[in-house]
N, C-alpha and C positions, 0 to 999 in steps of 0.2 A: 121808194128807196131814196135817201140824200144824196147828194152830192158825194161823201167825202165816206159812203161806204159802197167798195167794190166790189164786184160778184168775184168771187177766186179760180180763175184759169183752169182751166180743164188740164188733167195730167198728160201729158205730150206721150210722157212712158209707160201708163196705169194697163196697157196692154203685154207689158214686159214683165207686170211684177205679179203674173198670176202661175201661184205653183201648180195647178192641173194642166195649164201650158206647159208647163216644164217637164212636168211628167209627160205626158201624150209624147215631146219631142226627144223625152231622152226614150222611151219605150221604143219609137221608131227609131231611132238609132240603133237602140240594141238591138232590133229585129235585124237592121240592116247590115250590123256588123255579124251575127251569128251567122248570116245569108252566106256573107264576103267570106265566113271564115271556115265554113264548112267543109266546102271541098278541098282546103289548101293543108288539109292534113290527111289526104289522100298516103301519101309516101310515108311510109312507117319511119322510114332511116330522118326525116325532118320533122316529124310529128311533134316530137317530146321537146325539138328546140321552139316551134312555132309555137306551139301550147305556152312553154315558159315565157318566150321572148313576148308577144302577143295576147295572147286570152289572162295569160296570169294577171298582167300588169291591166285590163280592161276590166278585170271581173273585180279588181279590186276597187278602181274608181267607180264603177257602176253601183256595187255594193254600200259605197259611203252616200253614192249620192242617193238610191233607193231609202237607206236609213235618214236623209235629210229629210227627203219628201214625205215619207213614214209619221217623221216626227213635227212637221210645218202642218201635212194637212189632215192625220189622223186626229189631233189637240182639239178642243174644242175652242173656240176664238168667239171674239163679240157678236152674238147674237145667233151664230150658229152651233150647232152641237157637234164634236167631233165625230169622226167617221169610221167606223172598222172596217168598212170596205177597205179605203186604203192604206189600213196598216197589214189587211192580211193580201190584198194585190201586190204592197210593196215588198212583202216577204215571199210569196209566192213567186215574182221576177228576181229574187235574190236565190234562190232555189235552182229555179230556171236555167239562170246561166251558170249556177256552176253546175249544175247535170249534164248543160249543153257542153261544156269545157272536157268533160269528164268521160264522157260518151263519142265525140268524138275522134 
């Protein structure tokens, strides 16, 4: 190799930019938040506000971002072939929480 050509730095963030990370940690979260949110609609008389005020507004952001993930790693991309695993996982956790919401 010359002098005045440089090997190109290792990505500092290339462990940040991977979407099955991003799944794995929003899927734990949503485990974690359905856990948290289970029993706090015990009380019938606060049920319907805690559902509204909480899981309404969570199943929403949850649901956009399972359809980001859906569509980032279901796609086929350079040199791999897309995935149906996780467009029917991603639909299946978009299912999930609102049956969780609804059942509760």
């Amino acid at each position: 190799m010359s002098d005045h050509q440089q090997v190109p730095a290792a990505d500092p963030l290339a462990r940040f930019r991977s979407w099955r990370g991003f799944l794995l940690a929003a899927i734990a979260l949503n485990a974690l938040f359905v856990w948290g949110m289970w029993g706090s609609v015990a009380d019938p008389r606060a049920a319907a506000w805690i559902k509204a005020l909480s899981w309404l507004p969570f199943n929403v952001i949850a649901t956009a971002m399972y359809l980001v993930f859906m569509a980032k790693l279901a796609r086929p991309q350079e040199g791999r072939p897309g995935s149906a695993f996780y467009a029917y996982m991603c639909l299946t956790l978009i299912a999930a929480n609102w049956l969780a919401m609804f059942i509760a």
